[in-house]
C-alpha positions in Angstrom: -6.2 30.0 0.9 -5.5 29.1 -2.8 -2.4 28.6 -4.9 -3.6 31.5 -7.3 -3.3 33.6 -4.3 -0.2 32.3 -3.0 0.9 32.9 -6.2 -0.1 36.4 -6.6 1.8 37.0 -3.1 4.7 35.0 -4.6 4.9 37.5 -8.4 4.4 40.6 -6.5 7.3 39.7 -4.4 9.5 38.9 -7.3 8.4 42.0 -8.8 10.0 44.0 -5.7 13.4 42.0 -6.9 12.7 39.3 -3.9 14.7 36.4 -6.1 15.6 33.4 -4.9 16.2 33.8 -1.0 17.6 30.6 0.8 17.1 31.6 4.6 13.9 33.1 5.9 13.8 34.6 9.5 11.1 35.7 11.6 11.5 38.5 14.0 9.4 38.4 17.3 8.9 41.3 19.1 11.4 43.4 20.3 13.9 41.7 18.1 14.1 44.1 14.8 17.2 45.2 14.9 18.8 42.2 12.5 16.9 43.8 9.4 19.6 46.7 9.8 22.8 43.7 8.8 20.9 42.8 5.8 22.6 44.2 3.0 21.5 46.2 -0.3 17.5 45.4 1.5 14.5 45.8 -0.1 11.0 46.3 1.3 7.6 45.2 0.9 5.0 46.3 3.3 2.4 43.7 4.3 -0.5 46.2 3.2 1.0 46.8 -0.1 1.7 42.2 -0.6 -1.6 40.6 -2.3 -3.7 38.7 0.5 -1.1 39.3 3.7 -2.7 40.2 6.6 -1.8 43.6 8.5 0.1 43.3 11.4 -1.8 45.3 14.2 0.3 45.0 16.9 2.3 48.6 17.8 5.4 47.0 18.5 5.5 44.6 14.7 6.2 47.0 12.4 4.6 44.7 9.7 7.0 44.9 6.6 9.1 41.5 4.6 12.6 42.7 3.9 14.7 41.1 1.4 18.7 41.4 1.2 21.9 39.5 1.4 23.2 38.4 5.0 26.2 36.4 5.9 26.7 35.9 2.0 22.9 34.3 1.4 19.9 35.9 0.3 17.5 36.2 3.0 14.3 36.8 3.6 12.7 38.6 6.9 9.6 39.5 8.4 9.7 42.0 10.7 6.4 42.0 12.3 4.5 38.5 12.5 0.4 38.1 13.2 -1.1 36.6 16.3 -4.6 34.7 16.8 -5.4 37.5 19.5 -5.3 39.9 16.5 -8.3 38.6 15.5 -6.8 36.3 12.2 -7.2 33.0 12.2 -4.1 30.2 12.0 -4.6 30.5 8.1 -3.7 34.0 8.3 -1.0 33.6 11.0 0.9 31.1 8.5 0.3 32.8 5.1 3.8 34.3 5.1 5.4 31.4 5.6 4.0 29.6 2.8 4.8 32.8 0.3 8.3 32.3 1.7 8.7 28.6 0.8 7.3 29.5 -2.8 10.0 32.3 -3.3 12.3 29.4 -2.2 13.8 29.5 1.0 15.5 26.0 2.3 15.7 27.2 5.9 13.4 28.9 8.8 14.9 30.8 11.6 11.6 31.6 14.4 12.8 34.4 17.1 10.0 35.1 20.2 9.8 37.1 23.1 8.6 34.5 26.0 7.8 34.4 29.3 10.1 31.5 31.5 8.1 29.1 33.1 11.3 27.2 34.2 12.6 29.4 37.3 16.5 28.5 36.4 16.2 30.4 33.8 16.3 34.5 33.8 15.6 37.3 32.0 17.4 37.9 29.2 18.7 34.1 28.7 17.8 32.7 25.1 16.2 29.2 25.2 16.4 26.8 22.1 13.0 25.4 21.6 13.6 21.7 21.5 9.5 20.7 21.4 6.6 22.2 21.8 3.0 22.1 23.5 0.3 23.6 21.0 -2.4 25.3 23.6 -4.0 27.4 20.6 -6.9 25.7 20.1 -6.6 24.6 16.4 -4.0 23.9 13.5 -2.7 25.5 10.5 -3.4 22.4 8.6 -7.2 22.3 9.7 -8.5 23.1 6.4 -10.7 21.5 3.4 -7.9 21.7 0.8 -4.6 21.4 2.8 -3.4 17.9 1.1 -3.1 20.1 -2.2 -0.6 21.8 -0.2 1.1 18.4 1.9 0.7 15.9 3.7 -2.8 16.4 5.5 -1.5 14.0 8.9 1.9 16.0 9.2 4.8 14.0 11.6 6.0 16.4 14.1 8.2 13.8 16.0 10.8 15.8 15.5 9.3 19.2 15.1 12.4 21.2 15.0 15.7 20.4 13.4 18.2 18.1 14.8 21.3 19.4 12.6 20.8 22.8 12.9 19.6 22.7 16.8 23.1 21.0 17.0 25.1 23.2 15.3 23.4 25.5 17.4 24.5 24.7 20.8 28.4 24.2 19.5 28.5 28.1 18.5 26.7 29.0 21.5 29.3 27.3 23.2 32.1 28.6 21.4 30.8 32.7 21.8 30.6 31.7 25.5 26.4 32.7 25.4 24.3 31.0 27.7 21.5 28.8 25.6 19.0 27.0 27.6 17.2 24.0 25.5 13.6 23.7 26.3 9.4 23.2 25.8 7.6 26.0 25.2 3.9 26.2 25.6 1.8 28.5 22.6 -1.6 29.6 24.4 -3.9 32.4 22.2 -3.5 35.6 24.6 -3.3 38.6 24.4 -3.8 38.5 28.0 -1.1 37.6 30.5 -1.4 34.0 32.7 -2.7 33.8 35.8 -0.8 32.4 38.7 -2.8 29.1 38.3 -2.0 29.1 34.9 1.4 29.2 35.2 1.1 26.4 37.6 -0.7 24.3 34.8 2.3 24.9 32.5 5.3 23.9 34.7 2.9 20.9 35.2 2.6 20.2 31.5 6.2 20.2 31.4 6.7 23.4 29.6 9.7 25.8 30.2 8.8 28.9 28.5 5.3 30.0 27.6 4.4 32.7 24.3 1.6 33.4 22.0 3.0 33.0 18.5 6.0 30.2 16.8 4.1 26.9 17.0 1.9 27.4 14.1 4.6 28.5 12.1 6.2 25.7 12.8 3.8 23.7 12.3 3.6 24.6 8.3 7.0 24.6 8.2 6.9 20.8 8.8 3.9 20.7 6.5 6.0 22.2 3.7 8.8 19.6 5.0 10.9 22.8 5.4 13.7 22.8 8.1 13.3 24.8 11.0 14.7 26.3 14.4 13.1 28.2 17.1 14.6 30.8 19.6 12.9 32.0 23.0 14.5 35.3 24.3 13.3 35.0 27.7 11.6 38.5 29.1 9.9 37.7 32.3 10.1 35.1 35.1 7.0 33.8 35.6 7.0 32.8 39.3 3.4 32.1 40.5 4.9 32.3 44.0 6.1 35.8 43.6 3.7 36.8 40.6 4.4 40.4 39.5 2.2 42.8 37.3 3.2 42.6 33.6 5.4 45.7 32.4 5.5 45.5 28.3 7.9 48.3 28.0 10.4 46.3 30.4 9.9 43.4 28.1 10.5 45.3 24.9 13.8 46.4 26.8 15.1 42.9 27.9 14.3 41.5 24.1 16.1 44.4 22.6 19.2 44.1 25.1 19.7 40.4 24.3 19.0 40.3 20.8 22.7 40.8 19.9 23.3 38.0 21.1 20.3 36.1 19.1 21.3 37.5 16.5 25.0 36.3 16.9 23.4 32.5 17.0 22.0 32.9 14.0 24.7 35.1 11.8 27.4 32.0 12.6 24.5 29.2 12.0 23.8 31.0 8.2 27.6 30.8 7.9 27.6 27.2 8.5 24.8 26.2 6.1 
C-alpha cells in the first residue's frame, strides 16, 4: 500500500461526487438493508474503485455507497473482505483507510457472529466492548506503516467510550436488548469445532466472527473513533453442537437488523 494509491482511491471517489462524508459504516453480512435510508445515494462498485479488492463472498454485494443519513453525509460499504478470501490484512483494511482520507470522523462496524456466551440468543445484538485478535497477524505489520501512524498503536481502549455510552442509553430508551461483550476474530471460513468453542469461552470471549478486529485495528491506527456491533446468529453450544445452516443465519441477521440499525440512526443523531 502507498499514499499515491490511496490517493487514486480517494480522487476517483470524489469524482463519483463522494465529498466530505463524516460517518462511515460497515455492513456485515446479512445487514444491507440500511443502504436503502441513505438518501439521494451514490454508487461505486469496488471493481470499478482504483486498487479495492473484490468482495467474493455471495452474500457481500461489494459496492461503497455515498448519501445523506440522519442529516450527515455518510459513507457505506456494503460488502467487506475476509482473510479466508484469500486477501491479506492489507487488503482487508484498504477501505477503511480510503474512508478516513475522504474524511469521515466516525466508524460504525456491524457483524454477523456466532454467541459463545450461552445467555445470550439469537437475534440479540452485542456491543463489542474488547476484543481477542485470533487472525494471525496485523494490519499494521508492514515496512512503511509509520508513514501512515503510529507503528506501536495503543488499543487500551480499542473501541469508544463516548459513543459505546451513548450507545447503551438509546438502547435503553427503544426498550432493545444490547449485550456488551469480547468477541474473538479467528481466519475461517470454516465453522468451530466443539473444542474450539471450548477454547473461546475459556479465553473469555462472548461472541466469536471472522471479520471487525482488523478494521478496528486501523481505525485506532488512523486515531479514528470507532464502535462495533455483533448481531448474534447462532448459539454456539459445544454441549449441544448443531450443523451450521447459512441461510438460517442470513435470516436471523436480516430479522434483527432493524433494530441495529435503530442503534445507530439515533447514535448519528446524537453526534
Amino acid at each position: 500500500m502507498t499514499q499515491k494509491q490511496l490517493d487514486e482511491s480517494t480522487a476517483y471517489l470524489k469524482s463519483k461526487g463522494f465529498e466530505s462524508p463524516e460517518i462511515g459504516i460497515v455492513l456485515g453480512t446479512g445487514l444491507g438493508r440500511l443502504v436503502q435510508q441513505l438518501e439521494n445515494p451514490i454508487e461505486a462498485h469496488y471493481n470499478h474503485i482504483p486498487f479495492f479488492p473484490l468482495a467474493t463472498v455471495e452474500f457481500h454485494t461489494g459496492k461503497l455507497l455515498y448519501g445523506t443519513f440522519e442529516g450527515k453525509k455518510t459513507v457505506v460499504m456494503q460488502g467487506r473482505f475476509h482473510l479466508y478470501e484469500g486477501y491479506d490484512l492489507m487488503d482487508v483494511t484498504y477501505p477503511i483507510r480510503v474512508m478516513h482520507q475522504l474524511g469521515i470522523k466516525k466508524l460504525f462496524i456491524s457483524n454477523a457472529a456466532g454467541a459463545i456466551n450461552l445467555t445470550y440468543k439469537k437475534g440479540d445484538i452485542m456491543l463489542i466492548e474488547d476484543h481477542i485478535n485470533l487472525q494471525g497477524g496485523s494490519p499494521l505489520a508492514f515496512k512503511n506503516v509509520a508513514a501512515f501512524g503510529d507503528r506501536f498503536t495503543d488499543m487500551a481502549a480499542p473501541y469508544d467510550p463516548k459513543m459505546r455510552e451513548r450507545l447503551r442509553a438509546i438502547a435503553q430508551k427503544e426498550n432493545i436488548t444490547l449485550h456488551e461483550g469480547v468477541y474473538a476474530s479467528v481466519v475461517g471460513p470454516q465453522l468451530e469445532t466443539r473444542a474450539e468453542y471450548r477454547m473461546l469461552k475459556i479465553l473469555g470471549a462472548d461472541a466469536v466472527g471472522m471479520s471487525t478486529v482488523p478494521e478496528v485495528i486501523v481505525a485506532n491506527h488512523l486515531r479514528l473513533p470507532v464502535i462495533a456491533v455483533s448481531v448474534l446468529t447462532d448459539e454456539c453450544d459445544p454441549d449441544n453442537l448443531q450443523a451450521v445452516n447459512i441461510e438460517e443465519i442470513i435470516a436471523i441477521a436480516d430479522k434483527t437488523e432493524p433494530k441495529m440499525v435503530k442503534l445507530f440512526r439515533e447514535l448519528i443523531k446524537q453526534i
